[in-house]
N, C-alpha and C positions, 0 to 999 in steps of 0.2 A: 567125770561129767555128772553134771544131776539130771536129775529123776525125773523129764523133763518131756513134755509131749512131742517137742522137737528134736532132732537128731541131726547135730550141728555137722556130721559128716555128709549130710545129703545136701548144707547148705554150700552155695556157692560166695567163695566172700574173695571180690576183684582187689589184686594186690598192687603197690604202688612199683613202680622201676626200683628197679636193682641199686641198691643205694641210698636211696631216698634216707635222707634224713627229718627229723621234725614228728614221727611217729606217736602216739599217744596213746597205743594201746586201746584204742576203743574200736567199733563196728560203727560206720557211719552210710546211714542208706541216703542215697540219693537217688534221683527221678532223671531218666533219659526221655528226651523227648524224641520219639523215633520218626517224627515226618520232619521235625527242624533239627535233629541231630545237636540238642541241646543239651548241657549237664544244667540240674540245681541240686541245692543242700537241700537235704532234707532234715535230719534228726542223726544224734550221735548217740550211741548205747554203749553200758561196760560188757555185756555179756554178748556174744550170738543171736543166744535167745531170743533174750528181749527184741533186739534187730528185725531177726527174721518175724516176731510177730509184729512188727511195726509195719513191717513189709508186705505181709501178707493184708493187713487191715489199709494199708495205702492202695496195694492195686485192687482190691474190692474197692474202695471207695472212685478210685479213676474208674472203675467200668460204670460205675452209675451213671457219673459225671460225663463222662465222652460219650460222644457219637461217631464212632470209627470203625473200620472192620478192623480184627482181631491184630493183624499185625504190625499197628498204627498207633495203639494206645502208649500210655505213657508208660514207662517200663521202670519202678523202685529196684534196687538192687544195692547189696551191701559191699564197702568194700572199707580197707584197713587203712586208707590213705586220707588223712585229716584234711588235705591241699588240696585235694583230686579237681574241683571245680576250676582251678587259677591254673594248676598243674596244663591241663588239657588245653587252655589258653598259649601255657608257653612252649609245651612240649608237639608238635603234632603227629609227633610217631606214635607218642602213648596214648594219643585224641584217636589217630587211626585204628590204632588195635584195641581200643574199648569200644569204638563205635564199631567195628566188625563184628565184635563177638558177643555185646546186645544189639545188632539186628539182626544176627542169626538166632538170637535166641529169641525176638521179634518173631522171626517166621516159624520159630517153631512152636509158640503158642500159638499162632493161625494154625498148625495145622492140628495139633488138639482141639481148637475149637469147633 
């Protein structure tokens, strides 16, 4: 690992179904929209890193931007699945189990905040 302010074991990076083919090896964060239960693309990176600073400089820029309480905002989060947006279109088990598990992580920055 490099020498790196980030510590890519503390990041969380959403993986695609068991199988999935079409993989590209990169970290690609996208934006859950957690009042319309939305996906979009965001940015694709080679490294973690990169990713989670991308991620990190996306949800400061959505708190500016919104006017929400805390567990409403729009939620960037990484994950290894290049398809993930169409994916969730076709699949809605894998739609249900990622929109589960970012808006419970929804509710749990409300209650940090």
């Amino acid at each position: 690992m490099s020498n790196s302010k980030i510590k890519a074991s503390k990041i969380k990076v959403y993986a695609p179904p068991e199988g999935t083919a079409g993989l590209d090896g990169n970290f690609h964060v996208y934006v859950f929209d957690v009042f319309n239960k939305a996906f979009a693309a965001a940015k694709a990176f080679d490294t973690v890193e990169k990713a989670a600073s991308f991620q990190r400089h996306e949800q400061e820029r959505i708190y500016t931007v919104q006017e929400a309480i805390p567990e409403l905002f729009d939620l960037p989060f990484i994950s290894s699945d290049p398809d993930l947006v169409a994916r969730v279109d076709r699949d809605p088990e894998y739609r249900n189990l990622l929109v589960r598990d970012l808006t419970s992580e929804a509710r749990g920055r409300a209650r940090r905040h």
